[in-house]
Backbone as CSV, one residue per row, in Angstrom:
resi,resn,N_x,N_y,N_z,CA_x,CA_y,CA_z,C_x,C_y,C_z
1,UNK,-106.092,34.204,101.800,-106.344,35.611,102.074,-107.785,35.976,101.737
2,UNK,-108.019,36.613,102.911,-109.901,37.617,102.221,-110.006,38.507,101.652
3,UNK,-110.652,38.664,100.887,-110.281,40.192,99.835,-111.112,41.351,100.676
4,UNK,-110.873,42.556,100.534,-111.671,43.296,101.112,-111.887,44.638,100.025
5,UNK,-111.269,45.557,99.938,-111.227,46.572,98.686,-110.623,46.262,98.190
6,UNK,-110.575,46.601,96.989,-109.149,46.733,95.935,-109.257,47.857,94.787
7,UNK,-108.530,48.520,94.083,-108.620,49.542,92.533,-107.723,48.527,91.845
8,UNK,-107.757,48.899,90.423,-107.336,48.336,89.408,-105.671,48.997,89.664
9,UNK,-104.765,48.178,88.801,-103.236,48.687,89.005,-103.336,49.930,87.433
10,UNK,-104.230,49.655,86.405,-104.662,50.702,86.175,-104.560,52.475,86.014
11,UNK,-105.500,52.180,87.329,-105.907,53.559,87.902,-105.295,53.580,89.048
12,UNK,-104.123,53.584,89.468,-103.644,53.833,90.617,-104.166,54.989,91.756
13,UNK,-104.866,54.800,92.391,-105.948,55.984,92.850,-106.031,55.597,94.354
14,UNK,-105.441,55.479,95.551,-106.078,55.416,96.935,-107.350,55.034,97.015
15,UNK,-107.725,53.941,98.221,-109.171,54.260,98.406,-108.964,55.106,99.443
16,UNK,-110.751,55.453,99.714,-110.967,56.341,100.534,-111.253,55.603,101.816
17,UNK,-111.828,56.657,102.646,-112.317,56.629,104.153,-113.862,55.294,103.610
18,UNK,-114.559,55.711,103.353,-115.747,54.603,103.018,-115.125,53.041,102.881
19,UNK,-114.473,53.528,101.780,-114.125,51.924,101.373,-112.973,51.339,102.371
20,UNK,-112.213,52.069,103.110,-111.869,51.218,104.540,-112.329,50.632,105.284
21,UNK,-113.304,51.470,105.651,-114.336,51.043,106.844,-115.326,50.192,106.157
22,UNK,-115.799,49.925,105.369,-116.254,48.534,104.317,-116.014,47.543,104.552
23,UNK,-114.658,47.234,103.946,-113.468,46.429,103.952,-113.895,45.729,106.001
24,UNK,-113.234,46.730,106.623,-113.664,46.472,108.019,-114.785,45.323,108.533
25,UNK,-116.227,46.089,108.126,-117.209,45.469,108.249,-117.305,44.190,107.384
26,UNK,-116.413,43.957,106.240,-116.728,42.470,105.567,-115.561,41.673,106.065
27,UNK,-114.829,41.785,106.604,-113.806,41.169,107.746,-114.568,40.726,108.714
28,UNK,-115.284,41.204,109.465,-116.329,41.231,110.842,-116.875,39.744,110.393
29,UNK,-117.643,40.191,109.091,-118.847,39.032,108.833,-117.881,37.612,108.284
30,UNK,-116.891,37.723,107.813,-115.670,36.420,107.271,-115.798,36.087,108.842
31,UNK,-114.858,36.797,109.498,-114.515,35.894,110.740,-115.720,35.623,111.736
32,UNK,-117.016,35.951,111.635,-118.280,35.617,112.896,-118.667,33.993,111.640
33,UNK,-118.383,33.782,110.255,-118.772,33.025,109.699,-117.966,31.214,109.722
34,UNK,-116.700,32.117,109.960,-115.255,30.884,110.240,-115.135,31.154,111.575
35,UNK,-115.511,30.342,112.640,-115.129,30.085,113.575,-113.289,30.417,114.014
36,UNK,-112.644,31.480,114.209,-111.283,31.351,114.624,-110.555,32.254,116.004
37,UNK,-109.796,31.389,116.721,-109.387,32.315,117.769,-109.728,33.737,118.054
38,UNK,-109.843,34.560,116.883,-109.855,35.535,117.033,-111.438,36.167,116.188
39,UNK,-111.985,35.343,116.111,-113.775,35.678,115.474,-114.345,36.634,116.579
40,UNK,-114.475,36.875,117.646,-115.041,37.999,118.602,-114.043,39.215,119.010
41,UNK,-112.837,38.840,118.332,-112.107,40.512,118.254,-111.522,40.739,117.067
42,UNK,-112.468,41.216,116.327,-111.699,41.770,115.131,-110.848,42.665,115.531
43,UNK,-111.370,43.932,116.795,-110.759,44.984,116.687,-109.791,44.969,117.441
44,UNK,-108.908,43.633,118.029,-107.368,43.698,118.388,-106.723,42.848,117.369
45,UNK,-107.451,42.863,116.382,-106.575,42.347,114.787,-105.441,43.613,114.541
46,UNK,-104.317,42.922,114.082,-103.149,44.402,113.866,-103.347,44.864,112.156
47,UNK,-102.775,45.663,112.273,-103.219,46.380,110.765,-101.663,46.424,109.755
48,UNK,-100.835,45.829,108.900,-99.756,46.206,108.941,-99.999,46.564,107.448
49,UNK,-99.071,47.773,106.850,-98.698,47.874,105.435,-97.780,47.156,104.606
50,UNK,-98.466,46.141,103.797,-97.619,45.927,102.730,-97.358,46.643,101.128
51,UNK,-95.653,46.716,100.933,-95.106,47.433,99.774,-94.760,46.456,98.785
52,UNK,-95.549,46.617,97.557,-95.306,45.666,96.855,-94.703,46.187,95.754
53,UNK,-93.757,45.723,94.390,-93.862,46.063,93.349,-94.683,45.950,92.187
54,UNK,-94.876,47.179,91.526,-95.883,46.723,90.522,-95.741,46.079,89.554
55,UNK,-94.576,45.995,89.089,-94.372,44.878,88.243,-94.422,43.574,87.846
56,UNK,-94.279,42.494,88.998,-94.554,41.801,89.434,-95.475,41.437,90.829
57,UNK,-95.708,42.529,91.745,-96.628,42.055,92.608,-95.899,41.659,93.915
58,UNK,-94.887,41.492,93.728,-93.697,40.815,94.949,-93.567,41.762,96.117
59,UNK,-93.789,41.715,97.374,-93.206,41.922,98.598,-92.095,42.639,98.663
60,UNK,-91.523,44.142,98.895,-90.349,44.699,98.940,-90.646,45.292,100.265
61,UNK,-91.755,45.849,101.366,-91.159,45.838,102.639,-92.690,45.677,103.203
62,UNK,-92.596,46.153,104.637,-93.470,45.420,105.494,-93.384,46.749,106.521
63,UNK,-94.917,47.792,106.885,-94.505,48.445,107.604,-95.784,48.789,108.593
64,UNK,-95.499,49.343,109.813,-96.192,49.380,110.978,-96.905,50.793,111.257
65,UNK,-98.427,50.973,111.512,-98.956,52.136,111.422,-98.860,52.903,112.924
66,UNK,-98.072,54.162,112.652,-98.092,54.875,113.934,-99.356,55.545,113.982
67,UNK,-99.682,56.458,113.501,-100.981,56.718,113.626,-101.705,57.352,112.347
68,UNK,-102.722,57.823,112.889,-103.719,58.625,111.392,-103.972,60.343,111.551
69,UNK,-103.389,60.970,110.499,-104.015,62.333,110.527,-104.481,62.865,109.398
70,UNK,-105.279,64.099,109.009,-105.414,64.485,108.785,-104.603,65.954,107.768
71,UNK,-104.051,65.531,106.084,-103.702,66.599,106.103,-103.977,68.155,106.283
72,UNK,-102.766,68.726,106.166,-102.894,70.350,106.222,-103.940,70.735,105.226
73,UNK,-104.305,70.582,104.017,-105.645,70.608,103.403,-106.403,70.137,103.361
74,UNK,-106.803,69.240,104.491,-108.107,68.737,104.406,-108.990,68.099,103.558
75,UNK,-107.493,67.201,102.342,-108.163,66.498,101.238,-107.638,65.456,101.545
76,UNK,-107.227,64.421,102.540,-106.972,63.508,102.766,-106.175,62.928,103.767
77,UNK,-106.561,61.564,104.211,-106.438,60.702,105.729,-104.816,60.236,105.489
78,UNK,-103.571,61.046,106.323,-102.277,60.056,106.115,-102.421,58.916,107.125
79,UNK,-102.035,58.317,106.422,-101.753,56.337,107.592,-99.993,57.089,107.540
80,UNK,-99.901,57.306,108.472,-98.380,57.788,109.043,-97.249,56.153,109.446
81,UNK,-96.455,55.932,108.899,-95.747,54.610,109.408,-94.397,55.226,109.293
82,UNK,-93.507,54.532,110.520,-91.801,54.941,110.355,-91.126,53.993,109.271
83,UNK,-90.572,54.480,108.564,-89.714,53.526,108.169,-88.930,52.368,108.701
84,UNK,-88.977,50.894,108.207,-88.378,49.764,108.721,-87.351,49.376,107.826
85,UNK,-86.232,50.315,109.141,-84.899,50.005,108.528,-84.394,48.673,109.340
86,UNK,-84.155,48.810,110.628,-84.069,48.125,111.733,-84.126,47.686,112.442
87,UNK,-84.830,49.102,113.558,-85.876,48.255,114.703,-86.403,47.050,114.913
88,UNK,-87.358,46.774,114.084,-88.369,45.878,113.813,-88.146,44.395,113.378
89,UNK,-86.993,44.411,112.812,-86.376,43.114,111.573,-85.681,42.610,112.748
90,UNK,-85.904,40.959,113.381,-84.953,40.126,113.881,-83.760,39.236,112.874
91,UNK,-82.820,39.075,113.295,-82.054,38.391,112.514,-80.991,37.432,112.765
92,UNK,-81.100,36.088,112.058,-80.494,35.274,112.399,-79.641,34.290,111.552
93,UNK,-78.645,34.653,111.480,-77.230,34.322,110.839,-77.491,34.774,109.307
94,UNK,-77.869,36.058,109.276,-77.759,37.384,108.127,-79.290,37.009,107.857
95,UNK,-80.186,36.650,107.947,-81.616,36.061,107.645,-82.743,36.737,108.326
96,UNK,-83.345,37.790,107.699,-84.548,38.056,108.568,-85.363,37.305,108.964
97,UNK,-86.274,36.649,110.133,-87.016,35.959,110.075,-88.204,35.649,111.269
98,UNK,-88.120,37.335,111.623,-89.459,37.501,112.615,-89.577,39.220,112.495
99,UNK,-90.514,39.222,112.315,-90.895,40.789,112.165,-91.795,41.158,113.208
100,UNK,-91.524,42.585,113.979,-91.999,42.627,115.625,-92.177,43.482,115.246
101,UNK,-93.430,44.189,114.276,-93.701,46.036,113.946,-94.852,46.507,115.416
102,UNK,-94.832,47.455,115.785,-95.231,48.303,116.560,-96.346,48.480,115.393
103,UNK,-98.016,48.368,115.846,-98.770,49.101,114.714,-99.726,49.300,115.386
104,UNK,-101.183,50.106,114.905,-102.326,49.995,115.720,-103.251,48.679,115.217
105,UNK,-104.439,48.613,115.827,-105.136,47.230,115.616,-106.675,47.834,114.976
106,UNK,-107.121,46.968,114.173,-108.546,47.812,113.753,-109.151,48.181,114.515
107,UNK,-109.423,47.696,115.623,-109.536,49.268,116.801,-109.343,50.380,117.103
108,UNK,-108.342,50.322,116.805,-107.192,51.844,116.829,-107.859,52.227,115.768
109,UNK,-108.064,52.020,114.470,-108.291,52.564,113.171,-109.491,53.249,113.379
110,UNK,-110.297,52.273,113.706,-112.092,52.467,113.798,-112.022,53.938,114.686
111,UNK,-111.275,54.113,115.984,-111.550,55.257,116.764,-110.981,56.440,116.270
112,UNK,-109.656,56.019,115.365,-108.547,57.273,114.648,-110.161,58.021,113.486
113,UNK,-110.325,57.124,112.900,-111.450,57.461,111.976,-112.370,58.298,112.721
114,UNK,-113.126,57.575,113.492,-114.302,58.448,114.542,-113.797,59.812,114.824
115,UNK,-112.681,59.876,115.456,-112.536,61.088,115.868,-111.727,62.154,114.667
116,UNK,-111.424,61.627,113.402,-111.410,62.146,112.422,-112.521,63.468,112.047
117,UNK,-113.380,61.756,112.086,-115.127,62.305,111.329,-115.931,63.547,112.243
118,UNK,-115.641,63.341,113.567,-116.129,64.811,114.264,-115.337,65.672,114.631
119,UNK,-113.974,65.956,114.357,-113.269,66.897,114.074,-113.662,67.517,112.691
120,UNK,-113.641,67.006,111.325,-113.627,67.351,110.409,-115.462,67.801,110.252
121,UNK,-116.168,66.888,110.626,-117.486,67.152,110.209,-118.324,67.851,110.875
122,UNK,-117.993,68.120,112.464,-118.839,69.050,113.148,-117.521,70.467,113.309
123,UNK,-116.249,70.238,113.666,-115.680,71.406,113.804,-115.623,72.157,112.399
124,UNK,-115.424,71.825,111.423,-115.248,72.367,110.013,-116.264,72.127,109.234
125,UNK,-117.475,71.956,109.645,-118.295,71.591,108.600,-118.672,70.717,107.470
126,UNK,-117.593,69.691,107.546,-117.579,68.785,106.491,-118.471,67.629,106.282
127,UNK,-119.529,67.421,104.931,-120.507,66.739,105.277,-120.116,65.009,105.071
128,UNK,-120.679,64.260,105.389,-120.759,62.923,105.487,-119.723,61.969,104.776
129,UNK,-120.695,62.669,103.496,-120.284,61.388,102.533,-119.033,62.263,101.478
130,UNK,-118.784,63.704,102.064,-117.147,64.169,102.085,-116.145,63.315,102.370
131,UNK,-116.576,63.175,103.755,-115.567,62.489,104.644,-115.136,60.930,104.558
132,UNK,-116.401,60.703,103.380,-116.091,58.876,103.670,-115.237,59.063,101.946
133,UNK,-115.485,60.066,101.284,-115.021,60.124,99.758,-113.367,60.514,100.513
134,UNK,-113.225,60.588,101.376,-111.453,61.145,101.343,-110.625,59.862,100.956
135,UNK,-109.754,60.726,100.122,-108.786,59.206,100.255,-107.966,58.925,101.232
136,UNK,-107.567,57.987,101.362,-106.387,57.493,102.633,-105.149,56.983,102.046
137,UNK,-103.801,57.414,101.959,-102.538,57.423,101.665,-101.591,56.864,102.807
138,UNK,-100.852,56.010,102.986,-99.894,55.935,103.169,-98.686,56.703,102.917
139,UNK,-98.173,57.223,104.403,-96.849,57.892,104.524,-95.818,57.663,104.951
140,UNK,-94.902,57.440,104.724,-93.647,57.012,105.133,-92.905,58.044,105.732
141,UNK,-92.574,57.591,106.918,-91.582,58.746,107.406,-90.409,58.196,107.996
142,UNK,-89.284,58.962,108.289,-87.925,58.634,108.805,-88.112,57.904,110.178
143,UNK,-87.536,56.842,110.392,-87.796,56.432,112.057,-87.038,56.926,113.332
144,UNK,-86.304,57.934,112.609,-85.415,58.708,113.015,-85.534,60.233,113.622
145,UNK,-86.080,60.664,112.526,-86.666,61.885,112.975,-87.821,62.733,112.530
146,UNK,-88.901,61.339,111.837,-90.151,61.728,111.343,-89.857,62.556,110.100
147,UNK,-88.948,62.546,109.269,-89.029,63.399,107.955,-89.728,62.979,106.900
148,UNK,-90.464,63.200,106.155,-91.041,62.587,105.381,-89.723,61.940,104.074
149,UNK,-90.368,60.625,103.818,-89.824,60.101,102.802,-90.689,59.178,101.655
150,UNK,-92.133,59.391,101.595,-92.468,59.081,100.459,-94.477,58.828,101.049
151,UNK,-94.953,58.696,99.800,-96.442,58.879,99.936,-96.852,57.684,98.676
152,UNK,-97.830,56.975,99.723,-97.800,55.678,98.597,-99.419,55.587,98.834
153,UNK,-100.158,54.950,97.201,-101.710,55.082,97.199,-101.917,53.522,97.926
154,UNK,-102.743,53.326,98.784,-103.375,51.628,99.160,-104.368,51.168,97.848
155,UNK,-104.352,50.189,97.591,-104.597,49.360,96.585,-105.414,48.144,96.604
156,UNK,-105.357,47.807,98.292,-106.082,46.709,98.520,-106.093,46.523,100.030
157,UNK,-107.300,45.575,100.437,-106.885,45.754,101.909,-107.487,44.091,101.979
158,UNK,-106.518,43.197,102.849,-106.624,41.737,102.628,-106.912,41.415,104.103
159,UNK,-107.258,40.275,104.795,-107.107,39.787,105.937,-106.661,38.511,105.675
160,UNK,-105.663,38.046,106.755,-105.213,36.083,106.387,-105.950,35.336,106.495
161,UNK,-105.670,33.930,106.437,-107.044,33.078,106.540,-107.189,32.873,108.130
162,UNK,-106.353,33.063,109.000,-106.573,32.616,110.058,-107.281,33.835,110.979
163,UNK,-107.683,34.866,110.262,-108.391,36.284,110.922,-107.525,36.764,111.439
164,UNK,-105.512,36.785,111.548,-104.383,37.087,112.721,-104.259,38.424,112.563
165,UNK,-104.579,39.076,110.964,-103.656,40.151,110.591,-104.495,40.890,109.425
166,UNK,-104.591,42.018,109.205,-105.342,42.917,108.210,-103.793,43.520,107.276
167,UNK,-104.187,43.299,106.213,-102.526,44.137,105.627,-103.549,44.943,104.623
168,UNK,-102.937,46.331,104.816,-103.312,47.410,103.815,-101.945,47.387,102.718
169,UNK,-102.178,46.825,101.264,-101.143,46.768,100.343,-101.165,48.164,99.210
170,UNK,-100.073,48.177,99.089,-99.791,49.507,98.429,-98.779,48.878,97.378
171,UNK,-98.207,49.721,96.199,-97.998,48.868,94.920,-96.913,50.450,94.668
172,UNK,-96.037,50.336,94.667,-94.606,50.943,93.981,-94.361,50.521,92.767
173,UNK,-94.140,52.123,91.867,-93.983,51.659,90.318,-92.782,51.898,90.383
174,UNK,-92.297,50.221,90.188,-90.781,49.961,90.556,-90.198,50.238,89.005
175,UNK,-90.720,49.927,88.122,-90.103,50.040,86.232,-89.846,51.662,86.131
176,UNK,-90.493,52.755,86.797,-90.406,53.986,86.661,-89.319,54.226,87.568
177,UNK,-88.754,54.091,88.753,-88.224,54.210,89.550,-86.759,53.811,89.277
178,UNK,-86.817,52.300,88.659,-85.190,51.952,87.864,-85.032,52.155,86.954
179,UNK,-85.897,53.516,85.886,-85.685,54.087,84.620,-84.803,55.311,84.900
180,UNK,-85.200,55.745,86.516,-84.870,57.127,86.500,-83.439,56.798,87.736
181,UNK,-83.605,55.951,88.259,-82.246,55.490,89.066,-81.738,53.860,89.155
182,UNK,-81.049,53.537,87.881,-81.055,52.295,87.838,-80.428,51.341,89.100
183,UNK,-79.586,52.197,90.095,-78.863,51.743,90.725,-80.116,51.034,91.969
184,UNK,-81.712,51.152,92.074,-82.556,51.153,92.449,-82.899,49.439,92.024
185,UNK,-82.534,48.776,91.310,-83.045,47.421,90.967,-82.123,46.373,91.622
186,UNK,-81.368,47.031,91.884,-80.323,45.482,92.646,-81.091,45.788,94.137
187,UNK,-81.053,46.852,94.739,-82.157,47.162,96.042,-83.535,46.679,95.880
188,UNK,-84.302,46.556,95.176,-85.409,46.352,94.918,-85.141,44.764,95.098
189,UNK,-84.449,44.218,94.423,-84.509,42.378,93.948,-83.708,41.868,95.146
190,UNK,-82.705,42.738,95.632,-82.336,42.127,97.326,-84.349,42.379,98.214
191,UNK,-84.240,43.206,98.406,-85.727,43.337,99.303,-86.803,42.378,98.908
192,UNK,-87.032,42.105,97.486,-87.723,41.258,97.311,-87.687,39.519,97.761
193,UNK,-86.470,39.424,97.792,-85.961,37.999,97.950,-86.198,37.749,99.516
194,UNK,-85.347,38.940,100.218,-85.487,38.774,102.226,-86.926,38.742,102.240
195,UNK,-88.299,39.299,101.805,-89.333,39.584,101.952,-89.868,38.271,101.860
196,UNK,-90.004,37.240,100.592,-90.539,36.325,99.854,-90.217,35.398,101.236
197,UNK,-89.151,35.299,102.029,-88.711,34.521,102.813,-89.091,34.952,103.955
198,UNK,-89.167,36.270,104.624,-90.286,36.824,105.139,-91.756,36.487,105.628
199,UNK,-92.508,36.815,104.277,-93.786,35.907,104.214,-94.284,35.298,104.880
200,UNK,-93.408,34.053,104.038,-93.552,32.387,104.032,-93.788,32.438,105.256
201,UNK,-92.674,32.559,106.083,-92.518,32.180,107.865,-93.331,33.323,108.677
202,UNK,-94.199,34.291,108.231,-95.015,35.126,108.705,-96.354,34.177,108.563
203,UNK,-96.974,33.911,107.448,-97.870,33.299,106.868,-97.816,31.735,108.032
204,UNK,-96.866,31.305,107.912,-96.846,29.210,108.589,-97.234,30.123,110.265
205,UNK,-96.055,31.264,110.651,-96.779,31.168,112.283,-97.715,32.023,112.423
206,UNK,-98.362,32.219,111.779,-99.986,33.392,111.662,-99.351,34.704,112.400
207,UNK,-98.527,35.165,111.686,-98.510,36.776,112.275,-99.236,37.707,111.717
């Protein structure tokens, strides 16, 4: 994996708009440096969210970016994704073991951003290095009927070795979560296990 941003687990804090588009540009220069299938298009690289626990660091889901807006206050970029209950998960004899998410590609991102930045910065006045200080959050919503179901900070943003895939990782404080609903850790350690197995076979066929 290539590293691209990251915050400390720490300071649990989102990055912002800057340090995405960073991240971006040191992806560009990895893959023009490694020769790979995909070294002259970064920007039909797919973008997917990974949910990890913080406790250990482990894989609990895997999700696909519908698009980017802008909240109602104007203090920060949602990465909007449906929840992957179903859709998405193939399965074969009770075994997940191909994941088909619908997402945009750093292309998509790069232009969601652009047209962010002159909505926000010429229609509203917002100056520059405002706009690159915003943070960017991950949102989860129902795949059902878009309801919101949770808001998670990004933590890191990785690319594979083979240049196939950009994952924006986000980190769930799973020890707080089975303090306050224990019935939450047998769910957590099932998801972790389908995930780990997941991976593996994501990782061997470069998805």
């Amino acid at each position: 994996m290539h590293k691209g941003i990251s915050i400390s687990e720490e300071k649990l804090i989102s990055i912002c708009v800057g340090e995405i588009l960073y991240s971006h540009g040191h992806f560009s220069e990895v893959l023009s440096e490694t020769p790979t299938e995909y070294s002259d298009q970064l920007s039909t690289v797919p973008v997917k969210i990974v949910v990890k626990r913080l406790s250990n660091n482990k894989v609990i889901d895997l999700l696909g970016i519908k698009r980017l807006e802008l909240n109602k206050e104007k203090t920060c970029i949602w990465v909007v994704c449906p929840s992957n209950r179903t859709s998405s998960i193939f399965t074969h004899n009770g075994d997940i073991y191909k994941l088909n998410l619908k997402t945009l590609s750093i292309g998509d991102i790069t232009i969601c951003f652009d047209n962010l930045k002159k909505e926000i910065c010429t229609n509203d006045g917002m100056d520059l290095k405002h706009f690159l200080d915003l943070p960017v959050k991950v949102i989860i919503t129902d795949e059902r009927n878009d309801k919101l179901l949770d808001c998670l900070d990004i933590a890191t943003t990785l690319m594979n070795d083979t240049g196939s895939g950009v994952f924006y990782h986000c980190l769930v404080d799973d020890m707080r979560l089975i303090s306050e609903n224990p019935d939450l850790e047998k769910i957590l350690d099932e998801s972790e296990k389908k995930y780990a197995n997941l991976m593996s076979k994501l990782i061997k066929n470069g998805q």
